[in-house]
Structures are given as structure tokens and as C-alpha cells.
N, C-alpha and C positions, 0 to 999 in steps of 0.2 A: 521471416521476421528479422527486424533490425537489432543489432545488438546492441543493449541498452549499457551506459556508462553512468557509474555514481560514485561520485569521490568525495571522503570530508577529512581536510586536512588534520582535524583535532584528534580524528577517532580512526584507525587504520580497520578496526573492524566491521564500520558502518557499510563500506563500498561490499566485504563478505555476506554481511547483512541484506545490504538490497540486492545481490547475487542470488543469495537461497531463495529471498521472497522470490523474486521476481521468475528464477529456474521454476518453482514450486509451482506459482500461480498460472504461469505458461503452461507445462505442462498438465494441468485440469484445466486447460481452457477457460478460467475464471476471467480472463484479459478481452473484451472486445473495443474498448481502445487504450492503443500504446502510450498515445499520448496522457492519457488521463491518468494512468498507470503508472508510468512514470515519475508523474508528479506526485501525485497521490504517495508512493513509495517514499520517492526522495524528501519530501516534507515530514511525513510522517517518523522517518528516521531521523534526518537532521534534528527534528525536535528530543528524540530521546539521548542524541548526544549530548544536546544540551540540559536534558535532568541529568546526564554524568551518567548513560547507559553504556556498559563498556562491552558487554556481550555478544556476539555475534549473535547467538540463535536464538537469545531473548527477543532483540531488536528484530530478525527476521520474522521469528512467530508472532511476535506483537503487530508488526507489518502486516502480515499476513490476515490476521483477525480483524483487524481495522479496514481492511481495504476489503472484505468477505464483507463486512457488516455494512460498509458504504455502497455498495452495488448492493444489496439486498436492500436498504433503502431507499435508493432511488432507483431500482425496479419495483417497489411495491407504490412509489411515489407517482411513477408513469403511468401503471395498471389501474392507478385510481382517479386516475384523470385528472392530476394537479394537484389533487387534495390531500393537503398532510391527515397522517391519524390522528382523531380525536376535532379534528376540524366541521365546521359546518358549511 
């Protein structure tokens, strides 16, 4: 596995932040791709620095939950053949 870099100049705890996520989510194997991961992370954190999140482990778990929730999504999105829930 390649090791992933996330740096945000404002917030020194963010790159901490996408550390744990990213150690966390590797190890449960929740990651089947890096790239998506990545981004997903990096975005999702970047945005809490700018609500003024200063936290490490809030950022990290929040990270975490969010990127659980989107793969659970669009594996349930793929298993149903394109079709979102509640759709015809």
C-alpha cells in the first residue's frame, strides 16, 4: 500500500486527522480504492477545517463515518442495479 500524504496549511491537526482515518480504515479493510479514499478523506476533512474544526479525533471519526456511509451507499447503489432508493 502506498503511503498516503494530507497536508492543510490552516489546520496542523487535519494531516493527524486524515492519519488515524486513513491507519483506521486500512486496517478493516474498508479501502478498496486508494484513490477514491484519498479523495474522499482529503475533502471531507479539508471541509471541516473550514467550519473551524480544530480537533483531531473529531475530524478523524467524522472522516471515518462519512466515508463508511459513502461505500455503503454506493454498494447498495451498485447491488440494485443503478437504482437509487425510493426510485422507479
Amino acid at each position: 500500500m502506498t503511503h498516503i500524504i494530507f497536508s492543510d496549511y490552516r489546520n496542523p491537526a487535519a494531516e493527524q486527522a486524515f492519519e488515524i482515518a486513513w491507519d483506521f480504515l486500512a486496517r478493516t479493510d474498508a479501502i478498496s480504492d486508494e484513490f477514491e479514499a484519498c479523495v474522499f478523506l482529503a475533502q471531507r476533512i479539508a471541509v471541516m477545517v473550514e467550519e473551524g474544526q480544530t480537533n483531531r479525533i473529531r475530524m478523524a471519526n467524522r472522516a471515518i463515518s462519512e466515508y463508511q456511509h459513502h461505500v455503503d451507499e454506493r454498494d447498495d447503489f451498485i447491488r440494485s442495479g443503478g437504482r437509487r432508493a425510493g426510485g422507479h
